[in-house]
TORKOL-4160 file (C-alpha; in steps of 0.2 Angstrom, whole numbers, padded with zeros to 4 digits, m for minus):
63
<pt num="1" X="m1446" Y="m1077" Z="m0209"/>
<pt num="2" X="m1433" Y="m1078" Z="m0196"/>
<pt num="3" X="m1422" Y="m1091" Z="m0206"/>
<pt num="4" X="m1422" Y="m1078" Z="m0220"/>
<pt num="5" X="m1416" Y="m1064" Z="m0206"/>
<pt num="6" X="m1403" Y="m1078" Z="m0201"/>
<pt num="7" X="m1396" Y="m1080" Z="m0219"/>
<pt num="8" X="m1395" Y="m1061" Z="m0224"/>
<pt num="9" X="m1384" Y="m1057" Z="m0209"/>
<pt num="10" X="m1373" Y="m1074" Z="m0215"/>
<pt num="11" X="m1373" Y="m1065" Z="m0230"/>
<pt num="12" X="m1367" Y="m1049" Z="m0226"/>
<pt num="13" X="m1357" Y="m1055" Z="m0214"/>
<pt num="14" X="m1349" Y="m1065" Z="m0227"/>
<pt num="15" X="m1349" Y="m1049" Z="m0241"/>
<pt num="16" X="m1340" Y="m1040" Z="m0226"/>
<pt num="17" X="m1326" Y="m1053" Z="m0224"/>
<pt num="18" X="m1323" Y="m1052" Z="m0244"/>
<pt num="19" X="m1321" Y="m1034" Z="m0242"/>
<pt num="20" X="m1308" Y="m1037" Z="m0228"/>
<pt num="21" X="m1301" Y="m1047" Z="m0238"/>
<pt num="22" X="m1300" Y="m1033" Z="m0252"/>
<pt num="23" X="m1291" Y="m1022" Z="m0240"/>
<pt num="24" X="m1279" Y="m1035" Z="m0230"/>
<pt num="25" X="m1286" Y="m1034" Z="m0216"/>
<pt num="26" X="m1294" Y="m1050" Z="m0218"/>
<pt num="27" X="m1289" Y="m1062" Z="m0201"/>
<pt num="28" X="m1288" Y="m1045" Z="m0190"/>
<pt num="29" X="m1301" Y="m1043" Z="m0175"/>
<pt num="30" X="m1310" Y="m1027" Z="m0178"/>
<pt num="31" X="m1310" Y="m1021" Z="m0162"/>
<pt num="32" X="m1293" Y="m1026" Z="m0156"/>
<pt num="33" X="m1285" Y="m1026" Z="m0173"/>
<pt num="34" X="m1274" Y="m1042" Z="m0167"/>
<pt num="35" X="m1275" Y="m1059" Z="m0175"/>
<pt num="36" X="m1288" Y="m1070" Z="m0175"/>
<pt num="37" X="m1285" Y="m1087" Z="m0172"/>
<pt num="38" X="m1285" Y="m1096" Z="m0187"/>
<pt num="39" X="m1295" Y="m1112" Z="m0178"/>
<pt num="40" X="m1308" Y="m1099" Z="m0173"/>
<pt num="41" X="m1308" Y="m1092" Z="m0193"/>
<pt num="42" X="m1310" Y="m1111" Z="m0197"/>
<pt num="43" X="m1324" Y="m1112" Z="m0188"/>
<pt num="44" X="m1332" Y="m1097" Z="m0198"/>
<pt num="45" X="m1322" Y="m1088" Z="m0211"/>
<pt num="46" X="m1336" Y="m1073" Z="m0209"/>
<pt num="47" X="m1329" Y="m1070" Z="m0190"/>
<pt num="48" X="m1323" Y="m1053" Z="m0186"/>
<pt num="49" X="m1322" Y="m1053" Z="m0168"/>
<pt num="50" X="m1305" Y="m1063" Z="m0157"/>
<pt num="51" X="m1313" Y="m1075" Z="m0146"/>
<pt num="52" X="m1307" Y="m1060" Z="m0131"/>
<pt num="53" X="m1317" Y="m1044" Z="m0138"/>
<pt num="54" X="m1332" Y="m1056" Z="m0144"/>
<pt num="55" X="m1333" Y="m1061" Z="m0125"/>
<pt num="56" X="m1332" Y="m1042" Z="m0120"/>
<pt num="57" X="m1346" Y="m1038" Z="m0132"/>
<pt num="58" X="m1357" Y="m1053" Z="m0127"/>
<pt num="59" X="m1354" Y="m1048" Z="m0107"/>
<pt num="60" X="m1359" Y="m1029" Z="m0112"/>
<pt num="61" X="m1376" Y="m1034" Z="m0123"/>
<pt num="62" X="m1381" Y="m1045" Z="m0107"/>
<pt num="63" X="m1380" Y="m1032" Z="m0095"/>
């Protein structure tokens, strides 16, 4: 059961980035609204976060 958890957040991860898309604001970080690396988007195209404001969020869960 936890793959099918894994692939449904792929999934609207994905469905999300299509609406970005939509919208132009495909490639922008959501929280900062700047850029995201284009390597990083290679990586995942689904990514919504800069490498920067991902790091703040991951340092705020683990506190």
């Amino acid at each position: 059961m936890q793959d099918i958890g894994h692939f449904r957040a792929k999934l609207l991860a994905a469905r999300a980035a299509l609406r970005r898309c939509e919208d132009g604001s495909y490639g922008d970080c959501l929280d900062c609204e700047e850029p995201i690396d284009p390597r990083r988007l290679g990586l995942d195209p689904a990514i919504a976060l800069c490498i920067g404001c991902a790091e703040k969020r991951s340092y705020k869960h683990r506190r």
